[in-house]
KEKE-3310 file (N, C-alpha, C; in steps of 0.2 Angstrom, whole numbers, plus 5000, padded with zeros to 4 digits):
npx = (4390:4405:4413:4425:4422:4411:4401:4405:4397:4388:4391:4405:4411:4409:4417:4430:4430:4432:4442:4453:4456:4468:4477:4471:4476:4475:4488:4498:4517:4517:4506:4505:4514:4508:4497:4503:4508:4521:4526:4533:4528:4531:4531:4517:4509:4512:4507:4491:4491:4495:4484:4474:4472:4469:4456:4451:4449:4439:4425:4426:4429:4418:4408:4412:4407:4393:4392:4394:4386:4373:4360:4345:4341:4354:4363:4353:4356:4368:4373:4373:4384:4391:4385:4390:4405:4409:4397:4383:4383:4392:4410:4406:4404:4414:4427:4429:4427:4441:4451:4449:4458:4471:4472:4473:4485:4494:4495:4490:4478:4480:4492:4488:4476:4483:4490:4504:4511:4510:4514:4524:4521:4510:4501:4501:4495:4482:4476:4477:4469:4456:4457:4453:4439:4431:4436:4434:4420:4405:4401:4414:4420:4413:4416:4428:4429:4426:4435:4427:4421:4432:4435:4427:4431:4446:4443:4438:4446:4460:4453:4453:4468:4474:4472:4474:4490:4492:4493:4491:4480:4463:4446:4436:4444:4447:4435:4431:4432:4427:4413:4411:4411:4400:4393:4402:4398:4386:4386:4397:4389:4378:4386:4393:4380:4378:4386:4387:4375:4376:4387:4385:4391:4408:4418:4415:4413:4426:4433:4427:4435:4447:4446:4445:4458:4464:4461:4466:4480:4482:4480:4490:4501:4500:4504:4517:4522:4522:4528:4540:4544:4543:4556:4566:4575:4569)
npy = (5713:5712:5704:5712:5725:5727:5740:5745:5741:5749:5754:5750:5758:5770:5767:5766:5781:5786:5780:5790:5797:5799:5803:5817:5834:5836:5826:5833:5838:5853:5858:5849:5853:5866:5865:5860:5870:5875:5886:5900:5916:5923:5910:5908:5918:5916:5905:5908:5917:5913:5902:5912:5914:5902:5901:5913:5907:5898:5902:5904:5891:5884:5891:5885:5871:5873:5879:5869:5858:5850:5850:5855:5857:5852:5862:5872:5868:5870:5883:5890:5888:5898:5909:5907:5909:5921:5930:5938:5952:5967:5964:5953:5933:5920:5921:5933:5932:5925:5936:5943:5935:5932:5947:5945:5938:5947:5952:5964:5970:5976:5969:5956:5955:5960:5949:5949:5937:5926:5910:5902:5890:5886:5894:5888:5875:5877:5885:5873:5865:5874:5873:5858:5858:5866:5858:5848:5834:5836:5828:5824:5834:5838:5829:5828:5839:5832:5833:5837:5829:5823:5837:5843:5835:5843:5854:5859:5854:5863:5876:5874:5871:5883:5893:5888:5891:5900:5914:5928:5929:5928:5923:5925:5930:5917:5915:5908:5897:5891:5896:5888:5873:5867:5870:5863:5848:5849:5850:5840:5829:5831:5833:5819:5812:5816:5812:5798:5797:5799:5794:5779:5768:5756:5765:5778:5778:5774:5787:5797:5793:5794:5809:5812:5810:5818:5830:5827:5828:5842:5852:5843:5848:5862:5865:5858:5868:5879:5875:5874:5889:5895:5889:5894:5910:5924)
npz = (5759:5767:5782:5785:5779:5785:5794:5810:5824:5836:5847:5847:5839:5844:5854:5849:5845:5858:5863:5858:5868:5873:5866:5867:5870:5886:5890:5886:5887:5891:5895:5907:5916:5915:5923:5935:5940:5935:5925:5920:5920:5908:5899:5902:5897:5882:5879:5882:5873:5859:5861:5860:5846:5839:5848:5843:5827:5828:5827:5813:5810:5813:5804:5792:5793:5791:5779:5771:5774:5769:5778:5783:5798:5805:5803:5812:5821:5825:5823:5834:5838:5834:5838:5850:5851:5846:5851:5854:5853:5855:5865:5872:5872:5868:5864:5869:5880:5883:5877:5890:5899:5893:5896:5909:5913:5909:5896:5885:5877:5864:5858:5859:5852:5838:5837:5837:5845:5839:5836:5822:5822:5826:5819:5808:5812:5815:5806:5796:5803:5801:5787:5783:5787:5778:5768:5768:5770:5777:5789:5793:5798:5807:5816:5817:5829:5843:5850:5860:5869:5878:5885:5896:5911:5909:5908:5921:5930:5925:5930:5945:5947:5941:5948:5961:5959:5950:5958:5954:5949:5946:5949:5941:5930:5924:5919:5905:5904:5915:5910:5899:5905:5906:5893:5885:5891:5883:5872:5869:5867:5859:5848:5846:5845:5832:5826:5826:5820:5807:5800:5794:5788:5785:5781:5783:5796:5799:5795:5801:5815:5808:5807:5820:5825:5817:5823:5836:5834:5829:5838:5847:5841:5842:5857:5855:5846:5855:5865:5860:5856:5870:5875:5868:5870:5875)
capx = (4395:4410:4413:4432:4420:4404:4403:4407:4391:4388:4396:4412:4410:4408:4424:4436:4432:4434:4449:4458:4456:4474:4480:4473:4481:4480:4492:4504:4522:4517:4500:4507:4519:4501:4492:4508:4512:4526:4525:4533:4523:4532:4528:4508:4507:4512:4502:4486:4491:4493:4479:4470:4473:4462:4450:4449:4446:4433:4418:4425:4429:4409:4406:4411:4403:4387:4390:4395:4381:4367:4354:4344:4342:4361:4363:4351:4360:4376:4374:4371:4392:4395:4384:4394:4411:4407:4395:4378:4383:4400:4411:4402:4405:4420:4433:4431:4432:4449:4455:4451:4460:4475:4473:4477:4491:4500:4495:4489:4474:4481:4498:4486:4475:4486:4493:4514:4515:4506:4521:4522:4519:4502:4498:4500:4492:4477:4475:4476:4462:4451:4456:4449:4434:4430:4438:4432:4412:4405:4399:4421:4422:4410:4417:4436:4427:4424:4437:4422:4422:4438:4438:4425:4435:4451:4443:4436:4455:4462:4450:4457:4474:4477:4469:4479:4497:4493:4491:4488:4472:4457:4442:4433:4447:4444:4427:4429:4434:4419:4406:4414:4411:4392:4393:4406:4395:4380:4388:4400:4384:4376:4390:4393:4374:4376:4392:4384:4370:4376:4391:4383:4396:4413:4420:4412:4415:4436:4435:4427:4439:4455:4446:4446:4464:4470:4461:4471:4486:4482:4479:4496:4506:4500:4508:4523:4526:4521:4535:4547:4545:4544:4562:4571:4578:4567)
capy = (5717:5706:5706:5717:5732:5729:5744:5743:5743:5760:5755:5747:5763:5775:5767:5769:5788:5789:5779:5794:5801:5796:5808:5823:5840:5836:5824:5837:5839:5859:5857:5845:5860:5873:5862:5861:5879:5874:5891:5906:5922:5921:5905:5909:5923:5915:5901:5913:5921:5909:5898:5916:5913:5895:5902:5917:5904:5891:5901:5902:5883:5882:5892:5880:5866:5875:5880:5862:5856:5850:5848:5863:5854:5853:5870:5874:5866:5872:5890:5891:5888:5905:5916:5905:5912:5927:5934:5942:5959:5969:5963:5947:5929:5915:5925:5941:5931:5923:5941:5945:5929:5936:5953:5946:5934:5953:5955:5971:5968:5975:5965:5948:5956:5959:5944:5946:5931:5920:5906:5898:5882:5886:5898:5882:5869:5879:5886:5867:5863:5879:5871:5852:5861:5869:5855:5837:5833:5840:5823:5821:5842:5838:5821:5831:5843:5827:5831:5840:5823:5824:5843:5846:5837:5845:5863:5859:5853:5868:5882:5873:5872:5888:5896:5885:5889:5906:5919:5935:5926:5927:5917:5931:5930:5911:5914:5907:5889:5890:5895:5882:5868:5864:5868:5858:5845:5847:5851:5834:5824:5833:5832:5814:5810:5818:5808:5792:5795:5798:5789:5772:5764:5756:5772:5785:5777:5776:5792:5800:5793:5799:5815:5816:5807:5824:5837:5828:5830:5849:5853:5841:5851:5868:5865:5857:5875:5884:5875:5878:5895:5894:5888:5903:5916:5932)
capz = (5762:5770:5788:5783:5778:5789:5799:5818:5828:5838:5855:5844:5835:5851:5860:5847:5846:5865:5864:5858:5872:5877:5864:5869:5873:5891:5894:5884:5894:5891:5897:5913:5919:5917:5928:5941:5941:5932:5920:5922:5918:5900:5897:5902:5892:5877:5877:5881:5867:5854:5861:5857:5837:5840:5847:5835:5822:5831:5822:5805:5806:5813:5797:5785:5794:5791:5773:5767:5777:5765:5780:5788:5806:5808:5802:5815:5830:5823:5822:5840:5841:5831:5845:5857:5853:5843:5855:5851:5855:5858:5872:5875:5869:5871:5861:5873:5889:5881:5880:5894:5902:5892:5901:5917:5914:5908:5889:5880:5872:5859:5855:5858:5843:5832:5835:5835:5849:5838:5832:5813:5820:5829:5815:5804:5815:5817:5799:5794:5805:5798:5780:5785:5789:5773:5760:5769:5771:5784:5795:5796:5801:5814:5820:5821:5835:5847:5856:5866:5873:5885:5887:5902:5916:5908:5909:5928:5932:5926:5932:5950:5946:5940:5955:5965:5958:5948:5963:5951:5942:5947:5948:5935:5925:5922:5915:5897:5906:5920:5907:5894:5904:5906:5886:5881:5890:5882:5863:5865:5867:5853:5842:5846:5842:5822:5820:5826:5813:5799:5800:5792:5785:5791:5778:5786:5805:5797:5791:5808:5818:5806:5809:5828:5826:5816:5828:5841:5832:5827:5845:5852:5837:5845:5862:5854:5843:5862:5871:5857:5859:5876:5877:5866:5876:5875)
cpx = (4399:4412:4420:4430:4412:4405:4402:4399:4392:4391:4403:4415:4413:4416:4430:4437:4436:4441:4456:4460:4464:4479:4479:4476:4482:4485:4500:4510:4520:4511:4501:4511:4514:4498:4497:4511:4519:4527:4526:4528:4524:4528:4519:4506:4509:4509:4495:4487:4490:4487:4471:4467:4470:4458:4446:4446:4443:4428:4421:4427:4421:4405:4405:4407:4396:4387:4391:4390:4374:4360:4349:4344:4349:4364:4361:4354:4367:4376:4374:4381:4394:4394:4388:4400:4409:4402:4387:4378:4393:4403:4407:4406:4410:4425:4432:4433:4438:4452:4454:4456:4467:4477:4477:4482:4496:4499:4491:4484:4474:4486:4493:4481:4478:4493:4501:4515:4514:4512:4518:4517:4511:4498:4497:4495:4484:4471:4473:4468:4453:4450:4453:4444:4430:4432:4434:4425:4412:4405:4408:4424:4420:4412:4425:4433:4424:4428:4433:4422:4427:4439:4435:4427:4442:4450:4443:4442:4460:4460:4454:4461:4476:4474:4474:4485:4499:4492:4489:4481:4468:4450:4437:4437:4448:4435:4426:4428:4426:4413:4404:4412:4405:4392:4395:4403:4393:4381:4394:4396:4382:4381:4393:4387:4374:4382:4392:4378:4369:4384:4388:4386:4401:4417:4419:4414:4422:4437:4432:4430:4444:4452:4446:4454:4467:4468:4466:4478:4486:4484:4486:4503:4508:4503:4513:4527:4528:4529:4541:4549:4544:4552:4568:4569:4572:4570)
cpy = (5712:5708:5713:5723:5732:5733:5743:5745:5750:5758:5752:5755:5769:5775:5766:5775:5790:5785:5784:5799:5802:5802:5816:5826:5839:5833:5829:5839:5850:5859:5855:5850:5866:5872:5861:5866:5879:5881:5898:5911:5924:5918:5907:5913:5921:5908:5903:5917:5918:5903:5903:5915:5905:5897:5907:5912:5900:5895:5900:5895:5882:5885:5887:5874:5869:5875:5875:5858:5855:5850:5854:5862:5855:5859:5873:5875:5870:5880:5893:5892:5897:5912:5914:5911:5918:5934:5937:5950:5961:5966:5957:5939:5926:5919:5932:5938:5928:5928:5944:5942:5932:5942:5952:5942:5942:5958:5960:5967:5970:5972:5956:5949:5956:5952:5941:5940:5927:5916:5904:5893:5883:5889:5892:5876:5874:5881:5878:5864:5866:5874:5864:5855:5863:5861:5849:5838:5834:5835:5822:5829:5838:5833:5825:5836:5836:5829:5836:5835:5824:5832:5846:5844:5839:5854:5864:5860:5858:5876:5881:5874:5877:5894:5894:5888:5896:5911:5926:5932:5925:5922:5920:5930:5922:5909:5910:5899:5889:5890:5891:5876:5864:5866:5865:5850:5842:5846:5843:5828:5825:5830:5822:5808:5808:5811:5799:5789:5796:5795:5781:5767:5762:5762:5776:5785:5778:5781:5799:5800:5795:5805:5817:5813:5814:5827:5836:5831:5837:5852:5851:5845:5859:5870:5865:5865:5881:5883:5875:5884:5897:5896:5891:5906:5920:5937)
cpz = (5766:5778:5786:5784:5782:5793:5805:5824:5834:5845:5852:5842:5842:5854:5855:5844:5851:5867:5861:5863:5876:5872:5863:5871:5880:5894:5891:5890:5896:5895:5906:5918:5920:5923:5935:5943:5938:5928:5922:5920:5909:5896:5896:5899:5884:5874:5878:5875:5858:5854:5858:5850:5837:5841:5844:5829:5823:5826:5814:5803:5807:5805:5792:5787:5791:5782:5768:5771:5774:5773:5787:5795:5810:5808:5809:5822:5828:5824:5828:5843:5839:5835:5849:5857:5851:5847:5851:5851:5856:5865:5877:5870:5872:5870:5865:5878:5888:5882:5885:5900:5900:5893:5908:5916:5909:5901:5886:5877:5864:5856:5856:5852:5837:5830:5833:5838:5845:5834:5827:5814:5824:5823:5809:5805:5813:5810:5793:5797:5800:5790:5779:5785:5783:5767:5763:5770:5777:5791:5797:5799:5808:5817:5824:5828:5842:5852:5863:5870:5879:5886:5893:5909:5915:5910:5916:5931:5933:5929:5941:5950:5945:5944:5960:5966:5955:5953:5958:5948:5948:5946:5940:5928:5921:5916:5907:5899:5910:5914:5901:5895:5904:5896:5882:5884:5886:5873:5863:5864:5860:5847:5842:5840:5835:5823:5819:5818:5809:5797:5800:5790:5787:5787:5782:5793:5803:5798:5797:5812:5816:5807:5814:5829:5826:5820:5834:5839:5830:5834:5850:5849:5840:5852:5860:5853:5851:5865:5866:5857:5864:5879:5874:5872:5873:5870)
residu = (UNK:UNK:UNK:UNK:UNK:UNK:UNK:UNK:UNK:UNK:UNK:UNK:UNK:UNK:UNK:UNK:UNK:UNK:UNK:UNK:UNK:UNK:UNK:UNK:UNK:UNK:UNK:UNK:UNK:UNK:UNK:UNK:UNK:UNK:UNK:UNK:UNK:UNK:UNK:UNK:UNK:UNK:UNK:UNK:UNK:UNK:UNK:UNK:UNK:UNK:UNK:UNK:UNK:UNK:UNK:UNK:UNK:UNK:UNK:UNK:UNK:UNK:UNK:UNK:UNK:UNK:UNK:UNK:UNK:UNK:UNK:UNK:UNK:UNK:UNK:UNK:UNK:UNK:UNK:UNK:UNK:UNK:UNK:UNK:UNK:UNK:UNK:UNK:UNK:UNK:UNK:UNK:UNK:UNK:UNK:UNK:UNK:UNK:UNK:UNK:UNK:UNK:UNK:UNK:UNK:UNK:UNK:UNK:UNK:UNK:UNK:UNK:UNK:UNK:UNK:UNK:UNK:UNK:UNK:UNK:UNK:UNK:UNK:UNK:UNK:UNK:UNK:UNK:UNK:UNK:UNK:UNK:UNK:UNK:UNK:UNK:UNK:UNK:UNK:UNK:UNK:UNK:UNK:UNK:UNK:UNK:UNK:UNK:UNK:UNK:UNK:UNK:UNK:UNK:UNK:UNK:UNK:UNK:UNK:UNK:UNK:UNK:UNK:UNK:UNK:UNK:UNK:UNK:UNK:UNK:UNK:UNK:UNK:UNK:UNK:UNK:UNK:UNK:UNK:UNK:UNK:UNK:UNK:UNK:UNK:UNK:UNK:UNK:UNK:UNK:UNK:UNK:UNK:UNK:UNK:UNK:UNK:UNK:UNK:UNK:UNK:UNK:UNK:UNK:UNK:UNK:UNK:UNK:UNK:UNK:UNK:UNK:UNK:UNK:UNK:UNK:UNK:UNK:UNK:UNK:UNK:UNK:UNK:UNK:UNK:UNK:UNK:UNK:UNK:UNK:UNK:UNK:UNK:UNK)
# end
């Protein structure tokens, strides 16, 4: 093997996943203006709505990771994501406290179900990511979920912030973020771990990092589409 294709040793390897951290959602100008109070009540209500339709579809992307997943241990730890959002029981899970988060910023639990706000281009990005999930091997599904890495001081930040600047919201009505972030901890560690080892190659390391490249870019597209219909009139 020629130094060109020798794969990059695990902390070479580590630090240019976490150097994408600079294209995460949060530095988005959409995102910049939530955490400023920047956002009228429109505004807030239509990106809790369309952020709704991500998190609707977080288990069936965990899905496919499981059913393209030759290896039962992985499985094992993995399916732990499905009760997360899904819930064990009615009116439990990540996907209820989202709608309830969507209740206090004004929204009808039923217009955020059936999904009218939800725009093309989220419906696009988002449905793009599910299909990554399902069509590519699973070690590059699971590597595109990394962006657990930068998301726990970004949840703490806004649980603040939006207490700060949103005066109708509660601290209750935050619960999806508060109980999110000791998870997304403990699950970016986890998910790091698999993508370390079985990413062997400098291929598999390549082709890990274009996949936490595209989630960034699924993720930076999904604001983009918010703040364009943001900025239509009503």
């Amino acid at each position: 093997m020629t130094a060109a294709t020798a794969a990059r040793d695990e902390s070479e390897f580590i630090g240019a996943l976490r150097a994408l951290s600079s294209s995460y959602w949060g530095g988005h100008p959409f995102h910049q203006r939530l955490h400023s109070g920047g956002l009228d009540r429109r505004e807030l209500r239509l990106w809790a709505a369309n952020r709704w339709y991500y998190q609707r579809m977080l288990p069936q992307k965990d899905a496919a990771i499981i059913s393209n997943c030759p290896l039962p241990e992985i499985r094992r730890a993995w399916v732990d994501r499905l009760a997360y959002h899904d819930g064990t029981a009615e009116d439990e899970g990540g996907i209820e406290r989202w709608l309830r988060l969507c209740q206090a910023v004004g929204l009808s639990r039923e217009e955020v179900l059936d999904e009218r706000h939800v725009v093309a281009g989220v419906r696009f990005a988002v449905d793009a990511y599910v299909n990554f999930a399902r069509t590519r091997p699973w070690t590059e599904a699971i590597a595109s979920g990394l962006t657990e890495m930068f998301a726990g001081h970004l949840m703490t930040r806004r649980v603040t912030d939006m207490l700060a600047h949103y005066d109708w919201i509660r601290p209750e009505h935050l619960a999806y973020f508060t109980d999110r972030i000791e998870a997304v901890s403990g699950e970016g560690k986890g998910t790091l771990d698999i993508v370390v080892r079985y990413s062997t190659t400098r291929e598999q390391q390549d082709a890990a990092v274009a996949a936490l490249s595209f989630k960034c870019d699924v993720l930076w597209q999904m604001l983009d589409a918010v703040e364009r219909a943001a900025a239509t009139p009503a």
